[in-house]
C-alpha positions as CSV (number, residue, x, y, z in Angstrom):
1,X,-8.7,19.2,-14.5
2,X,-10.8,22.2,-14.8
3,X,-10.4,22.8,-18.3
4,X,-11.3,19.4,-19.1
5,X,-14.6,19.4,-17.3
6,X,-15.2,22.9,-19.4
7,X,-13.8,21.7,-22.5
8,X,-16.0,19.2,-22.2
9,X,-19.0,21.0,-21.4
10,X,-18.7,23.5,-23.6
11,X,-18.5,21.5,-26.4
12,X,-21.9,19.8,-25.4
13,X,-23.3,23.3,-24.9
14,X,-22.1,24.1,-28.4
15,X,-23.4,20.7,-29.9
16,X,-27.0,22.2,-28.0
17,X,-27.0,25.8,-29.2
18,X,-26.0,24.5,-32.8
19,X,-28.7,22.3,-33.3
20,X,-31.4,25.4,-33.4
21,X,-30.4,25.3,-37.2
22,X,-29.5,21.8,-39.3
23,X,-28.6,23.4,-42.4
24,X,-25.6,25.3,-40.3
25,X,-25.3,23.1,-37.9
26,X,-21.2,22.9,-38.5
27,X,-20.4,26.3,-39.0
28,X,-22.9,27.0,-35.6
29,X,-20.9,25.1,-33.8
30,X,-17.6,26.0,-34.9
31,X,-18.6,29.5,-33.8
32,X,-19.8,28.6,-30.4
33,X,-16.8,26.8,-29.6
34,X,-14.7,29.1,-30.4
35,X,-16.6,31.5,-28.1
36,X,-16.4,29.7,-25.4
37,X,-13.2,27.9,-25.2
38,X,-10.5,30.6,-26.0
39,X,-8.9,31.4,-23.4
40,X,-7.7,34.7,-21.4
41,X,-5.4,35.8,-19.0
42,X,-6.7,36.9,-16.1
43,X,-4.2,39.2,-14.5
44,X,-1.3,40.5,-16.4
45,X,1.4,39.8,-13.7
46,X,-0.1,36.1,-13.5
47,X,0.0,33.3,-15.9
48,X,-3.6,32.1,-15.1
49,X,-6.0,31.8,-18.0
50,X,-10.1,31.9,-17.9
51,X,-12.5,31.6,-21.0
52,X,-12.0,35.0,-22.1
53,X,-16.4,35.7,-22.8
54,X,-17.1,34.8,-19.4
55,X,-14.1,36.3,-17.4
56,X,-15.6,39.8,-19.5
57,X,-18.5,39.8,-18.2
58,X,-17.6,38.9,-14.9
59,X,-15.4,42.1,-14.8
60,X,-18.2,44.3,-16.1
61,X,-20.9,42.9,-13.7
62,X,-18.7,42.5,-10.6
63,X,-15.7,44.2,-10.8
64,X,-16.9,47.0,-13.0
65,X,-14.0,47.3,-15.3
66,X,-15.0,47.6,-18.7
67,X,-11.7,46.6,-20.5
68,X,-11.6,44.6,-23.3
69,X,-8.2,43.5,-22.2
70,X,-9.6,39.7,-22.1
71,X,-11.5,40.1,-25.4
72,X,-8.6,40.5,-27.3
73,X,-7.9,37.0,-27.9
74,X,-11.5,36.6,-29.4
75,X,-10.7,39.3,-31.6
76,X,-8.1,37.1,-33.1
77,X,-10.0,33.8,-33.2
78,X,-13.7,34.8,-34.4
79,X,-12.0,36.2,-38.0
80,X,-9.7,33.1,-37.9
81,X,-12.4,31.0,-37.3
82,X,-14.2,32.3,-40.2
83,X,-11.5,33.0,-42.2
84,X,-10.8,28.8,-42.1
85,X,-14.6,27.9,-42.1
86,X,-14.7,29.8,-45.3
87,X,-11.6,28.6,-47.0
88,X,-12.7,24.7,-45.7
89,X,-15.9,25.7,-48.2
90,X,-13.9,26.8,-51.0
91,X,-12.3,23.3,-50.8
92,X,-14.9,21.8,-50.2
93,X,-16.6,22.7,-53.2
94,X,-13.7,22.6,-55.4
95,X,-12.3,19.4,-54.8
96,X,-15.5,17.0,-53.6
């Protein structure tokens, strides 16, 4: 249940913070979503999982570890992200 409330609310906030620009408006919010809903696991011994942005800086500002243990799955998505946002383009442009 609580990944649907902040799937949900995520994607609003990305639909918010995308519509600063129109012209990128899709790529915007492709980006924001993909910051804020990939997830992380919290502890290596468990199987829980927290958005990995938030769960970093909630180590640095309460738990004051500065790992980038949880970032590691952005590391992967951000280029993949990009990587298909730029191939949809190439598409997009050579076939429509």
């Amino acid at each position: 249940m609580f990944w649907f409330i902040y799937s949900i609310a995520s994607i609003s906030m990305s639909i918010m913070l995308a519509k600063i620009s129109k012209k990128y408006f899709f790529e915007f919010f492709i980006i924001f979503t993909l910051l804020f809903l990939t997830p992380a696991q919290i502890e290596t011994s468990t199987l829980e999982y927290a958005p990995s942005l938030f769960t970093f800086i909630f180590n640095i500002l309460f738990e004051q570890d500065f790992s980038t243990r949880v970032l590691r799955p952005l590391f992967l998505t951000i280029p993949l992200g990009i990587f298909f946002l730029f191939l949809y383009f190439i598409l997009k442009r050579r076939f429509f």
